[in-house]
mmCIF file of the N, C-alpha and C atoms, coordinates in Angstrom:
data_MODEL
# 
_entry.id   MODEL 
# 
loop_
_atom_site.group_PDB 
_atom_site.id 
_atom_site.type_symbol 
_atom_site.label_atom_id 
_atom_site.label_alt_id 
_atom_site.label_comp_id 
_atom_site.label_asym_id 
_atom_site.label_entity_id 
_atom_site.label_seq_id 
_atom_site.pdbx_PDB_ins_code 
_atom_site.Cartn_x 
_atom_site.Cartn_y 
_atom_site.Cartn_z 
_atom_site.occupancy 
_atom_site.B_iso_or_equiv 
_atom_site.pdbx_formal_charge 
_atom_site.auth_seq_id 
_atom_site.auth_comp_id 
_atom_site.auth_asym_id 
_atom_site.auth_atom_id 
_atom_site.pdbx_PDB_model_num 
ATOM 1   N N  . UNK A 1 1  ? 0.850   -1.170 0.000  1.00 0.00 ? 1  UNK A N  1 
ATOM 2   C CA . UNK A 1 1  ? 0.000   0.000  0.000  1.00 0.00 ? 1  UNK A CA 1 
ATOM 3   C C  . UNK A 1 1  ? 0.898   1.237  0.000  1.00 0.00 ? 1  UNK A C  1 
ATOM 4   N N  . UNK A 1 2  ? 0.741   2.019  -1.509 1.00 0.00 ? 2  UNK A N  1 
ATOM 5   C CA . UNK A 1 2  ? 1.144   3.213  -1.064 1.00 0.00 ? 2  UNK A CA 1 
ATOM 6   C C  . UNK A 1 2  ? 1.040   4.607  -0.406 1.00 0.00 ? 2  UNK A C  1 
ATOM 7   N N  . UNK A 1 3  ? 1.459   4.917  0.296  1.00 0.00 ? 3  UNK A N  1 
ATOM 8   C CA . UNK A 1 3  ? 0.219   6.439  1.390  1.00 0.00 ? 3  UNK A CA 1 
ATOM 9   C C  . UNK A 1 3  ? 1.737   7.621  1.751  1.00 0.00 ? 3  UNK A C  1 
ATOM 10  N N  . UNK A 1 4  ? 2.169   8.410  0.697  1.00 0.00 ? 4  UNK A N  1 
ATOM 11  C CA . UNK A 1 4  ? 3.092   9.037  0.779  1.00 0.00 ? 4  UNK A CA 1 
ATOM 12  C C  . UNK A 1 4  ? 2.928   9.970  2.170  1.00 0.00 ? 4  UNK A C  1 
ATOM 13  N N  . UNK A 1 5  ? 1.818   9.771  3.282  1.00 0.00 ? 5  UNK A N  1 
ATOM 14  C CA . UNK A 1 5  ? 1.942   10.668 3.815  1.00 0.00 ? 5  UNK A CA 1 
ATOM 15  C C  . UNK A 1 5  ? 2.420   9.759  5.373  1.00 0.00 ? 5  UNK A C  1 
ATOM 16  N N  . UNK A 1 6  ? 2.424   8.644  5.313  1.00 0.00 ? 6  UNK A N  1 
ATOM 17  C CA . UNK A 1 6  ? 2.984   7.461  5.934  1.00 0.00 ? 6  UNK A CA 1 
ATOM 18  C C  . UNK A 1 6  ? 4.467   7.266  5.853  1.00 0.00 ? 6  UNK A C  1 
ATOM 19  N N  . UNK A 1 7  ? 5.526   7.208  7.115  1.00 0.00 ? 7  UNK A N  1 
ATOM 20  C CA . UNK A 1 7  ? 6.655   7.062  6.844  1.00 0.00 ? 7  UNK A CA 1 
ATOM 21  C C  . UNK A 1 7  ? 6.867   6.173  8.067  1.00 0.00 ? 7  UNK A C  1 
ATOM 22  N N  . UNK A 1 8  ? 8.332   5.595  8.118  1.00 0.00 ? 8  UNK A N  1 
ATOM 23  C CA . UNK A 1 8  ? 8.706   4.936  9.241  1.00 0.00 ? 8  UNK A CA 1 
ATOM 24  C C  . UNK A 1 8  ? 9.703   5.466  9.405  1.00 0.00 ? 8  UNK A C  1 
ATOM 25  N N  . UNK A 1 9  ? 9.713   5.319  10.662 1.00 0.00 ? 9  UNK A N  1 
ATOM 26  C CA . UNK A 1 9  ? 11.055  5.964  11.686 1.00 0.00 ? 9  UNK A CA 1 
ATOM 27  C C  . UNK A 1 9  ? 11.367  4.663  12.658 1.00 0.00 ? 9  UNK A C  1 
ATOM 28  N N  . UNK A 1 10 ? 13.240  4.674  12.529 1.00 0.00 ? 10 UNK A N  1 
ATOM 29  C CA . UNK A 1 10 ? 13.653  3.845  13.726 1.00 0.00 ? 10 UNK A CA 1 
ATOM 30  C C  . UNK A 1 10 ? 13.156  4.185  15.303 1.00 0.00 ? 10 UNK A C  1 
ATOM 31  N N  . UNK A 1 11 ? 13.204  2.977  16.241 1.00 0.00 ? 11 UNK A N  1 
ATOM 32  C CA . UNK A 1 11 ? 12.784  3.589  17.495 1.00 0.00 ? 11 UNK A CA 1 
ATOM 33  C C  . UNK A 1 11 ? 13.304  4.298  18.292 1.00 0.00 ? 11 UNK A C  1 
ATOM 34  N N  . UNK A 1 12 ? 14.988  4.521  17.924 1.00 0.00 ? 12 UNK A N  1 
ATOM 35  C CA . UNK A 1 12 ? 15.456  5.243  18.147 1.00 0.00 ? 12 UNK A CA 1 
ATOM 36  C C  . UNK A 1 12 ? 15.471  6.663  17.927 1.00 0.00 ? 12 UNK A C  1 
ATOM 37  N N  . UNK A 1 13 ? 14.915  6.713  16.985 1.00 0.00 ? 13 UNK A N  1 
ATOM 38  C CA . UNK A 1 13 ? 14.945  8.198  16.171 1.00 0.00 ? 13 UNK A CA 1 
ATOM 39  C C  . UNK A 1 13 ? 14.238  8.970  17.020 1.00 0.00 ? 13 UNK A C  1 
ATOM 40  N N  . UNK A 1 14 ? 14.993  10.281 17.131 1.00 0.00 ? 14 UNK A N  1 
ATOM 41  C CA . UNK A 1 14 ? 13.495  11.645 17.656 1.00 0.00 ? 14 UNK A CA 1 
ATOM 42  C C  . UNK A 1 14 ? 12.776  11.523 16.029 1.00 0.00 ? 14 UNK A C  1 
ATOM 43  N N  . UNK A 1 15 ? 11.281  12.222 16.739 1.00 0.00 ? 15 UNK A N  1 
ATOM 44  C CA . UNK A 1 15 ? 9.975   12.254 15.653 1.00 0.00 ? 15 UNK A CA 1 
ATOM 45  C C  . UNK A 1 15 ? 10.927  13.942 15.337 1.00 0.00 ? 15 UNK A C  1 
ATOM 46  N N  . UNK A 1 16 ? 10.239  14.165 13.687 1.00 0.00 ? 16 UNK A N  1 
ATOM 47  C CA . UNK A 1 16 ? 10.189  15.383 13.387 1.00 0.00 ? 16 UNK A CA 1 
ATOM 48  C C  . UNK A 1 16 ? 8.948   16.424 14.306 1.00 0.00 ? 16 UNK A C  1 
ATOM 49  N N  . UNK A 1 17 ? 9.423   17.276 14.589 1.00 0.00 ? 17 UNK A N  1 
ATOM 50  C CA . UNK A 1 17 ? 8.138   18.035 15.015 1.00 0.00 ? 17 UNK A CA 1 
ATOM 51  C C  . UNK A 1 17 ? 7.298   18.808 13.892 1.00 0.00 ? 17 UNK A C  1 
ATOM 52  N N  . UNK A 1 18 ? 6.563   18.933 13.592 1.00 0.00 ? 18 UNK A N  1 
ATOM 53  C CA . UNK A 1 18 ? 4.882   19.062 12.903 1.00 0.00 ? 18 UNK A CA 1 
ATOM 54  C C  . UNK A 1 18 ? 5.004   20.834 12.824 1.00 0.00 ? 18 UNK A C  1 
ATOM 55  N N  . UNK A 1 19 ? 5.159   21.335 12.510 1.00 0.00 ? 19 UNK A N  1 
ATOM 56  C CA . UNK A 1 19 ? 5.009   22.944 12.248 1.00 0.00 ? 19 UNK A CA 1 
ATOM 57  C C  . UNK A 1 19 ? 3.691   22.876 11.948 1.00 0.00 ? 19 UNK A C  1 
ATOM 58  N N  . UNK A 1 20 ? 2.822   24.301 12.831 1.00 0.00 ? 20 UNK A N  1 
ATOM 59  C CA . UNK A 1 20 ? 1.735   24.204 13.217 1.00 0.00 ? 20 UNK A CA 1 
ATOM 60  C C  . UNK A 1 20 ? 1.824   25.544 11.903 1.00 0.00 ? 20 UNK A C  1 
ATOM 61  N N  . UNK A 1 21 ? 0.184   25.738 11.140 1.00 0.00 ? 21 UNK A N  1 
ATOM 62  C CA . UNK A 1 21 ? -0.592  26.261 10.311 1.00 0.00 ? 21 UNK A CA 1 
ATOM 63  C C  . UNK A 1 21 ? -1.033  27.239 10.915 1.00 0.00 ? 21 UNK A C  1 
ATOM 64  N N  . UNK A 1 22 ? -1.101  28.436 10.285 1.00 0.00 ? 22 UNK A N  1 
ATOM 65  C CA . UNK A 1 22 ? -1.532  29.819 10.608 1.00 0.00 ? 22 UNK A CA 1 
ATOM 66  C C  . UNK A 1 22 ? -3.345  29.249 10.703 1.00 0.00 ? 22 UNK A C  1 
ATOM 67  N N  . UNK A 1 23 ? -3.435  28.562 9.785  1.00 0.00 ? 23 UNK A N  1 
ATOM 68  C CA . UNK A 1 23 ? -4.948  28.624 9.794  1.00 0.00 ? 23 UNK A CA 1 
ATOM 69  C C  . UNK A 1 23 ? -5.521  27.065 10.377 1.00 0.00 ? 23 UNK A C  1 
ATOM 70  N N  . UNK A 1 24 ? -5.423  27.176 11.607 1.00 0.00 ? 24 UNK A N  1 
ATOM 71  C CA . UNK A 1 24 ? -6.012  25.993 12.776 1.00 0.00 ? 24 UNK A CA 1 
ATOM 72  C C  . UNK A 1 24 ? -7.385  25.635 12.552 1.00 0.00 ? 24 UNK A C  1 
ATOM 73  N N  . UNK A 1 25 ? -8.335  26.202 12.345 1.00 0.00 ? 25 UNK A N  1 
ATOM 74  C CA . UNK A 1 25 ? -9.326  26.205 12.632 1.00 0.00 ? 25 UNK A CA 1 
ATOM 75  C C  . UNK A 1 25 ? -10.403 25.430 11.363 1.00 0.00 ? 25 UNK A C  1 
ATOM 76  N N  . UNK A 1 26 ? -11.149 24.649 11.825 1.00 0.00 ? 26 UNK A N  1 
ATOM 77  C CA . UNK A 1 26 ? -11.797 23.977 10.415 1.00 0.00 ? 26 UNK A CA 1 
ATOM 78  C C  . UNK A 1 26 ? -12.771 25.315 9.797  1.00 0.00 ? 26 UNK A C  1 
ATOM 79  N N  . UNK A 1 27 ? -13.155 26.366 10.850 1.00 0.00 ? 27 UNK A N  1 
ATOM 80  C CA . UNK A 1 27 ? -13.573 27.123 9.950  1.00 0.00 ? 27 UNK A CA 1 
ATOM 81  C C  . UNK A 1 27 ? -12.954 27.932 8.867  1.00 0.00 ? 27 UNK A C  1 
ATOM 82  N N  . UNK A 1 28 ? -11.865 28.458 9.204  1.00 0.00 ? 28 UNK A N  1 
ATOM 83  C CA . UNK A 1 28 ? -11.251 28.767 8.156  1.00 0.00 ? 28 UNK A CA 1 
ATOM 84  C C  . UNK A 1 28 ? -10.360 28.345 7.366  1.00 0.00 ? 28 UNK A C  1 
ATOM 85  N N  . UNK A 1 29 ? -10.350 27.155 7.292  1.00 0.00 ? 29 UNK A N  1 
ATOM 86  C CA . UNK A 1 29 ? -9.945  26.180 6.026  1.00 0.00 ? 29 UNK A CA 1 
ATOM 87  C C  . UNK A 1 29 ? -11.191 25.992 5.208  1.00 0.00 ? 29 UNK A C  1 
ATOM 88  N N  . UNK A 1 30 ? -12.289 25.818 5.861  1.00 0.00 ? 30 UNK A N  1 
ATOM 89  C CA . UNK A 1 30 ? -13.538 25.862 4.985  1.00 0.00 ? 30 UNK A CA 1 
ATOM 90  C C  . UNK A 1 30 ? -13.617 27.189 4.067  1.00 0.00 ? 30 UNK A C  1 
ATOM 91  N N  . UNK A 1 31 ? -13.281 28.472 4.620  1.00 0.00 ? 31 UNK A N  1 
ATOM 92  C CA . UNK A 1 31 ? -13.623 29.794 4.257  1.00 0.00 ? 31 UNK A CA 1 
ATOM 93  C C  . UNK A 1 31 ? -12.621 29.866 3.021  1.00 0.00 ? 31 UNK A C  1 
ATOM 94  N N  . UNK A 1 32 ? -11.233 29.193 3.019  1.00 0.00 ? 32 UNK A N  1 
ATOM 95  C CA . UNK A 1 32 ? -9.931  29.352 2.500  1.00 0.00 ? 32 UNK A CA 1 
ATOM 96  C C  . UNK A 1 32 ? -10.623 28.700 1.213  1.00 0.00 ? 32 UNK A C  1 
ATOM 97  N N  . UNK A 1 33 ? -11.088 27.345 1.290  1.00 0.00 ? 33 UNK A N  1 
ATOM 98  C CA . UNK A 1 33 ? -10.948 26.843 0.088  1.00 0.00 ? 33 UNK A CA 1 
ATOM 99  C C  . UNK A 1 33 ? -12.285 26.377 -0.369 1.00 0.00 ? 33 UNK A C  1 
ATOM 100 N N  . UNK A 1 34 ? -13.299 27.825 -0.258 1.00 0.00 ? 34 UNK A N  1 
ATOM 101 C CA . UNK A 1 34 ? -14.935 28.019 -0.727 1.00 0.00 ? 34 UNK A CA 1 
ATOM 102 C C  . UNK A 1 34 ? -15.467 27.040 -0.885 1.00 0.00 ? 34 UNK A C  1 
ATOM 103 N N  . UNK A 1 35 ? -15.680 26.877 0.956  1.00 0.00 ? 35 UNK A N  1 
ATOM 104 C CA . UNK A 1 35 ? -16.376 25.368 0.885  1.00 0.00 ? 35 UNK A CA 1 
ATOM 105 C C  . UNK A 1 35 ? -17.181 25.112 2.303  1.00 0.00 ? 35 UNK A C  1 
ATOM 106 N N  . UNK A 1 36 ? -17.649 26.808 2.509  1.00 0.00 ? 36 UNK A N  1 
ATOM 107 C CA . UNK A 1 36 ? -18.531 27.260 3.577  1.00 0.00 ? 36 UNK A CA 1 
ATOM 108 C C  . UNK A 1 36 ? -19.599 28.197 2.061  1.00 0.00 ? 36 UNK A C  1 
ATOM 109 N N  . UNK A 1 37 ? -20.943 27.459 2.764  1.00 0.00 ? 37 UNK A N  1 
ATOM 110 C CA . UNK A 1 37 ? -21.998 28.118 2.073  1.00 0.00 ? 37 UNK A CA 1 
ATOM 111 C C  . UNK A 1 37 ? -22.782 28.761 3.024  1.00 0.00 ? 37 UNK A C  1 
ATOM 112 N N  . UNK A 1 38 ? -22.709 30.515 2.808  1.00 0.00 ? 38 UNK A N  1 
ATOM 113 C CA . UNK A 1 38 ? -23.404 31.113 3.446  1.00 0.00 ? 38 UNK A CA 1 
ATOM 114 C C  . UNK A 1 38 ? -25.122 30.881 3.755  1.00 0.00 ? 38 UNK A C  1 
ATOM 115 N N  . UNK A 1 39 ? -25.779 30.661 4.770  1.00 0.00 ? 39 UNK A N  1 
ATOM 116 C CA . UNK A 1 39 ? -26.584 30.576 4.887  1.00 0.00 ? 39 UNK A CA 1 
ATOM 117 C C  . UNK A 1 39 ? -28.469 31.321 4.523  1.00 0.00 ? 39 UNK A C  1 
ATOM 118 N N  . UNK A 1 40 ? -28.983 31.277 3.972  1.00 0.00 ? 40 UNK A N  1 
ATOM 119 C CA . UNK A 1 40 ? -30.069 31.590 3.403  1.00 0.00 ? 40 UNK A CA 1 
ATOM 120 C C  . UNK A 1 40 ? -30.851 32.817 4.809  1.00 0.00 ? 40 UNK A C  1 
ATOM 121 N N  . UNK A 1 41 ? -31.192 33.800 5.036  1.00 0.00 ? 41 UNK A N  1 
ATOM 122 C CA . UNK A 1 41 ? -31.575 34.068 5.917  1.00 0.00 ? 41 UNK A CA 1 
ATOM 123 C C  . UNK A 1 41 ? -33.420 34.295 5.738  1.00 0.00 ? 41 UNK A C  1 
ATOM 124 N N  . UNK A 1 42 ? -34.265 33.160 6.647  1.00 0.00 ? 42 UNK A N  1 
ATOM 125 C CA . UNK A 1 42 ? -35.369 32.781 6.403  1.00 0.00 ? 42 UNK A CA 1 
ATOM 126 C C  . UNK A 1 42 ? -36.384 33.504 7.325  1.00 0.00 ? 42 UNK A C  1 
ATOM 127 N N  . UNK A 1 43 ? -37.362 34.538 6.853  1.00 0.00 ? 43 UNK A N  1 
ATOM 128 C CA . UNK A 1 43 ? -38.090 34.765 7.653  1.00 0.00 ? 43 UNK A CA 1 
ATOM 129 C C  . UNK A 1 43 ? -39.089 33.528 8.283  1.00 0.00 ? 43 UNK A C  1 
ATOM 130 N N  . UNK A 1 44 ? -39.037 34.130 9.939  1.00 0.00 ? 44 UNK A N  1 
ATOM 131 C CA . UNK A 1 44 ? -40.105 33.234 10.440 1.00 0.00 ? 44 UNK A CA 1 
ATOM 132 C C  . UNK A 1 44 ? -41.745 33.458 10.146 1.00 0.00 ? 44 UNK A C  1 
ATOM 133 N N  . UNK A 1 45 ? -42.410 32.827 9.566  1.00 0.00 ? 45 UNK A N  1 
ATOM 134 C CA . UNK A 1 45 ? -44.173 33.634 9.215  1.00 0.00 ? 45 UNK A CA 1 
ATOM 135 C C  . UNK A 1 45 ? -45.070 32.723 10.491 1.00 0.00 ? 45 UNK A C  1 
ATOM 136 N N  . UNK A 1 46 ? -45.773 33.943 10.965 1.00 0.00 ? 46 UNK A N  1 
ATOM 137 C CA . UNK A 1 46 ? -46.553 33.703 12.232 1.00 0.00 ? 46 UNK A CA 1 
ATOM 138 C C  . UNK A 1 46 ? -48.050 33.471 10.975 1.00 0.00 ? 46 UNK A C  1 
ATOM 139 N N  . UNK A 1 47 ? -48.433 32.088 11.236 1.00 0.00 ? 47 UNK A N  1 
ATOM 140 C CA . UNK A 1 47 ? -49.531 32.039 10.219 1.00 0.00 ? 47 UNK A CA 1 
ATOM 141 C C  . UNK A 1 47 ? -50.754 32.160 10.844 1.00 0.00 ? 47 UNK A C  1 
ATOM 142 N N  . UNK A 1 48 ? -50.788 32.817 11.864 1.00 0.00 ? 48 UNK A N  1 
ATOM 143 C CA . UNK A 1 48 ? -51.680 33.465 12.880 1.00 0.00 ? 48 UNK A CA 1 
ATOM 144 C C  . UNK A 1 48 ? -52.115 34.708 12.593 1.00 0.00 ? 48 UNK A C  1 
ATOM 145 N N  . UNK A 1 49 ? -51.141 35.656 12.225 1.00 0.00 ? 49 UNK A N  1 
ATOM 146 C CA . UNK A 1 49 ? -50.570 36.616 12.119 1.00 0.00 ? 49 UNK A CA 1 
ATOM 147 C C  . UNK A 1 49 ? -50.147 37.504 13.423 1.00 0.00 ? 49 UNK A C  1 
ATOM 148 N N  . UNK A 1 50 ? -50.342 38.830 13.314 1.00 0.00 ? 50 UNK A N  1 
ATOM 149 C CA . UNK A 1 50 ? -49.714 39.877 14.194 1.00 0.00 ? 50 UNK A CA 1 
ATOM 150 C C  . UNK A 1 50 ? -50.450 40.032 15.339 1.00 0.00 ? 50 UNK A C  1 
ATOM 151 N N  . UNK A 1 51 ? -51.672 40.358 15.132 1.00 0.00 ? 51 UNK A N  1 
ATOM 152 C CA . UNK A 1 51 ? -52.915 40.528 15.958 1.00 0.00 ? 51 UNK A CA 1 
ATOM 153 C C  . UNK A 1 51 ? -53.625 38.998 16.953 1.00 0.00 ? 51 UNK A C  1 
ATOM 154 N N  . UNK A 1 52 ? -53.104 38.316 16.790 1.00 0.00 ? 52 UNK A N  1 
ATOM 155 C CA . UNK A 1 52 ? -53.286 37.457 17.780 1.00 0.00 ? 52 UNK A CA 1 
ATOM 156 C C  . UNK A 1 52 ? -53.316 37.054 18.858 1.00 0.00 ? 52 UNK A C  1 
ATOM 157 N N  . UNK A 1 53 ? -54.488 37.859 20.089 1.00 0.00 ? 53 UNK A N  1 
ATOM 158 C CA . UNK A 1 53 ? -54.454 37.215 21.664 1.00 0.00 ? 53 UNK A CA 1 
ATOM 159 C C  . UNK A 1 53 ? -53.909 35.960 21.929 1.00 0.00 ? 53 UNK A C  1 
ATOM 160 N N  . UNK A 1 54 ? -53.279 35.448 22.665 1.00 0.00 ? 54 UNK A N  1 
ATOM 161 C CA . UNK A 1 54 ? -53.408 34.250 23.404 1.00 0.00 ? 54 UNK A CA 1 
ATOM 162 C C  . UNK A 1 54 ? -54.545 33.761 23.910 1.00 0.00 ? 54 UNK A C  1 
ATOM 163 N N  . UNK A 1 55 ? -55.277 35.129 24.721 1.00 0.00 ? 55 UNK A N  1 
ATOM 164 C CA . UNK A 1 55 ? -57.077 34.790 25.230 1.00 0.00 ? 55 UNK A CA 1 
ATOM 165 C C  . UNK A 1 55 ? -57.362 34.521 24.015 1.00 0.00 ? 55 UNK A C  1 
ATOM 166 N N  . UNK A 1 56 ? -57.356 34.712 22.881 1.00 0.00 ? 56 UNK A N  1 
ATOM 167 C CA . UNK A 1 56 ? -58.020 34.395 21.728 1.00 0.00 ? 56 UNK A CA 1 
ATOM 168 C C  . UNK A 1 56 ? -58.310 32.857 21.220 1.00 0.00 ? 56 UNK A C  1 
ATOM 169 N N  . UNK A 1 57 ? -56.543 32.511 21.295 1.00 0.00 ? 57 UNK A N  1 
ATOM 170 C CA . UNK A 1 57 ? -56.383 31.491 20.920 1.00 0.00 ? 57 UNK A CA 1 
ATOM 171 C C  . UNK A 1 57 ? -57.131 30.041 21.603 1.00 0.00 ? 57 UNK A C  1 
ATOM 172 N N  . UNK A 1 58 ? -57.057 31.088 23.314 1.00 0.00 ? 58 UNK A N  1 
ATOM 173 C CA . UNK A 1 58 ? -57.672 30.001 24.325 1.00 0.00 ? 58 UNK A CA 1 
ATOM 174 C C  . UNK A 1 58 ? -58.535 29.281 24.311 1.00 0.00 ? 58 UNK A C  1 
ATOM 175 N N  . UNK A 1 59 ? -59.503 30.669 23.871 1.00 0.00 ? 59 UNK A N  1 
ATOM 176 C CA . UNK A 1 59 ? -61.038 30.687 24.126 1.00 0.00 ? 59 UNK A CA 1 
ATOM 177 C C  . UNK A 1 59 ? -61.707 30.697 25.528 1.00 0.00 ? 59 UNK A C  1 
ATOM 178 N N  . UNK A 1 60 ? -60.750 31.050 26.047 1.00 0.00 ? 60 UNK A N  1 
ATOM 179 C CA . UNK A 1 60 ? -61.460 31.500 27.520 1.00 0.00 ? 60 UNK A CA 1 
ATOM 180 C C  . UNK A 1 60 ? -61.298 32.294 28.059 1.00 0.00 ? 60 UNK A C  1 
ATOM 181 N N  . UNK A 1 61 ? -62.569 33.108 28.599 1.00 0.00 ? 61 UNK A N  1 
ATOM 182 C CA . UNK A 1 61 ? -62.031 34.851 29.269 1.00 0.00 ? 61 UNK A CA 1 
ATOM 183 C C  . UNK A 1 61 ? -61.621 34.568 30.692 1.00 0.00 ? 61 UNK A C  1 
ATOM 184 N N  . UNK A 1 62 ? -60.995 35.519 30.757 1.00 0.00 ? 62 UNK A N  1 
ATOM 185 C CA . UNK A 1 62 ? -59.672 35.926 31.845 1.00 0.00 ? 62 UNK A CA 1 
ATOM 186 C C  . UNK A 1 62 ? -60.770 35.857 32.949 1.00 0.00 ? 62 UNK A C  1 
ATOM 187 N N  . UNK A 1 63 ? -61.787 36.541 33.328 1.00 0.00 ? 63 UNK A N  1 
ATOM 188 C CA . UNK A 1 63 ? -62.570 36.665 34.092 1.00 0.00 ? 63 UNK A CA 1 
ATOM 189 C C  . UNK A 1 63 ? -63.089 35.680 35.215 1.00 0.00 ? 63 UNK A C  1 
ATOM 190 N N  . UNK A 1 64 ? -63.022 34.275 34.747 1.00 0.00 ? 64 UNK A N  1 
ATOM 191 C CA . UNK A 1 64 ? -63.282 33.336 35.759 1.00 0.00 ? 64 UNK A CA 1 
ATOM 192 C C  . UNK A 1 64 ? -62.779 32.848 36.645 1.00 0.00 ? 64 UNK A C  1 
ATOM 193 N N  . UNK A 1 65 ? -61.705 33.420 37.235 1.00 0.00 ? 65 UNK A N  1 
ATOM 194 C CA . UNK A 1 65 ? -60.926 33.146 38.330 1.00 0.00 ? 65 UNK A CA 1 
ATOM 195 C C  . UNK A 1 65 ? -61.701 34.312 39.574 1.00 0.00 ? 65 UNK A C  1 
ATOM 196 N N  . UNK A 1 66 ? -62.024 35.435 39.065 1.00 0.00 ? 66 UNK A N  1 
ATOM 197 C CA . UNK A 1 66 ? -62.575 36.461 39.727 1.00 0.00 ? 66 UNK A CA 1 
ATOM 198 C C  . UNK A 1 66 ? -64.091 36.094 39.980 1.00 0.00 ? 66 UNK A C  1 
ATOM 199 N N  . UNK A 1 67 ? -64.989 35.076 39.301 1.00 0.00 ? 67 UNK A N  1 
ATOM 200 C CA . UNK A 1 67 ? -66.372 34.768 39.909 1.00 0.00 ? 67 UNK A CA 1 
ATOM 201 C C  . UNK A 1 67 ? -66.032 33.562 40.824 1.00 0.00 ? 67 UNK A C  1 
ATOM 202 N N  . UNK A 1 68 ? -64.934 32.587 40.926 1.00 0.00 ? 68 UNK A N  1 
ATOM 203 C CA . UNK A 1 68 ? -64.883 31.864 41.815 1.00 0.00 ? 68 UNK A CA 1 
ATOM 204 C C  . UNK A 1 68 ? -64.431 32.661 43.207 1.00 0.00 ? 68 UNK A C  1 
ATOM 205 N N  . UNK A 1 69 ? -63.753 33.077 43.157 1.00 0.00 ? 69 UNK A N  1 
ATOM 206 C CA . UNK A 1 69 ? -63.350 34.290 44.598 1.00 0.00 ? 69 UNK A CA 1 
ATOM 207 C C  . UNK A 1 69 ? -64.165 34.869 45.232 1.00 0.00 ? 69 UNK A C  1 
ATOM 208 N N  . UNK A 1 70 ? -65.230 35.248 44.246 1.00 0.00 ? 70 UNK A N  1 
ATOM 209 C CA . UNK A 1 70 ? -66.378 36.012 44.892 1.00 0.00 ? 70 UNK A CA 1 
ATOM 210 C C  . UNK A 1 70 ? -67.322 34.995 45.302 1.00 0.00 ? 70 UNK A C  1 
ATOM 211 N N  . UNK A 1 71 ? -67.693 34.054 44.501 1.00 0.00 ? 71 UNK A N  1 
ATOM 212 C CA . UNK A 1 71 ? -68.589 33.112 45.108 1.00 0.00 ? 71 UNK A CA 1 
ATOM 213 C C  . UNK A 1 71 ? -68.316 32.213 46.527 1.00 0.00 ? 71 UNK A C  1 
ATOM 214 N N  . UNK A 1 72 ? -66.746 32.264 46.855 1.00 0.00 ? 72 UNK A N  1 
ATOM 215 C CA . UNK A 1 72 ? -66.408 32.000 48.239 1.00 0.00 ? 72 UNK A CA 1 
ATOM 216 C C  . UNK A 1 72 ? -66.123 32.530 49.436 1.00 0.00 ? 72 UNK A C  1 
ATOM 217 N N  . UNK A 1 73 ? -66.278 33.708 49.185 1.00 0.00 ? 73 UNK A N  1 
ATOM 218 C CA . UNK A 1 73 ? -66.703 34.733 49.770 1.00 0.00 ? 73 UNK A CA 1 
ATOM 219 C C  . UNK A 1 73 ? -67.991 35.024 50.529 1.00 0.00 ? 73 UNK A C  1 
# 
Protein backbone atom coordinates (compact mmCIF):
# COMPACT_ATOMS: atom_id res chain seq x y z
CA UNK A 1 0.00 0.00 0.00
CA UNK A 2 1.14 3.21 -1.06
CA UNK A 3 0.22 6.44 1.39
CA UNK A 4 3.09 9.04 0.78
CA UNK A 5 1.94 10.67 3.81
CA UNK A 6 2.98 7.46 5.93
CA UNK A 7 6.65 7.06 6.84
CA UNK A 8 8.71 4.94 9.24
CA UNK A 9 11.05 5.96 11.69
CA UNK A 10 13.65 3.84 13.73
CA UNK A 11 12.78 3.59 17.50
CA UNK A 12 15.46 5.24 18.15
CA UNK A 13 14.95 8.20 16.17
CA UNK A 14 13.50 11.65 17.66
CA UNK A 15 9.97 12.25 15.65
CA UNK A 16 10.19 15.38 13.39
CA UNK A 17 8.14 18.03 15.01
CA UNK A 18 4.88 19.06 12.90
CA UNK A 19 5.01 22.94 12.25
CA UNK A 20 1.73 24.20 13.22
CA UNK A 21 -0.59 26.26 10.31
CA UNK A 22 -1.53 29.82 10.61
CA UNK A 23 -4.95 28.62 9.79
CA UNK A 24 -6.01 25.99 12.78
CA UNK A 25 -9.33 26.20 12.63
CA UNK A 26 -11.80 23.98 10.41
CA UNK A 27 -13.57 27.12 9.95
CA UNK A 28 -11.25 28.77 8.16
CA UNK A 29 -9.95 26.18 6.03
CA UNK A 30 -13.54 25.86 4.99
CA UNK A 31 -13.62 29.79 4.26
CA UNK A 32 -9.93 29.35 2.50
CA UNK A 33 -10.95 26.84 0.09
CA UNK A 34 -14.94 28.02 -0.73
CA UNK A 35 -16.38 25.37 0.88
CA UNK A 36 -18.53 27.26 3.58
CA UNK A 37 -22.00 28.12 2.07
CA UNK A 38 -23.40 31.11 3.45
CA UNK A 39 -26.58 30.58 4.89
CA UNK A 40 -30.07 31.59 3.40
CA UNK A 41 -31.57 34.07 5.92
CA UNK A 42 -35.37 32.78 6.40
CA UNK A 43 -38.09 34.76 7.65
CA UNK A 44 -40.11 33.23 10.44
CA UNK A 45 -44.17 33.63 9.21
CA UNK A 46 -46.55 33.70 12.23
CA UNK A 47 -49.53 32.04 10.22
CA UNK A 48 -51.68 33.47 12.88
CA UNK A 49 -50.57 36.62 12.12
CA UNK A 50 -49.71 39.88 14.19
CA UNK A 51 -52.91 40.53 15.96
CA UNK A 52 -53.29 37.46 17.78
CA UNK A 53 -54.45 37.21 21.66
CA UNK A 54 -53.41 34.25 23.40
CA UNK A 55 -57.08 34.79 25.23
CA UNK A 56 -58.02 34.39 21.73
CA UNK A 57 -56.38 31.49 20.92
CA UNK A 58 -57.67 30.00 24.32
CA UNK A 59 -61.04 30.69 24.13
CA UNK A 60 -61.46 31.50 27.52
CA UNK A 61 -62.03 34.85 29.27
CA UNK A 62 -59.67 35.93 31.85
CA UNK A 63 -62.57 36.66 34.09
CA UNK A 64 -63.28 33.34 35.76
CA UNK A 65 -60.93 33.15 38.33
CA UNK A 66 -62.57 36.46 39.73
CA UNK A 67 -66.37 34.77 39.91
CA UNK A 68 -64.88 31.86 41.81
CA UNK A 69 -63.35 34.29 44.60
CA UNK A 70 -66.38 36.01 44.89
CA UNK A 71 -68.59 33.11 45.11
CA UNK A 72 -66.41 32.00 48.24
CA UNK A 73 -66.70 34.73 49.77
Amino acid sequence: MYNPALRELHRDQLAEVIPLKQETSLLDWLESNNRLIPREILEEENPLGDDVEISELMGVEDNSYEEEEESLA
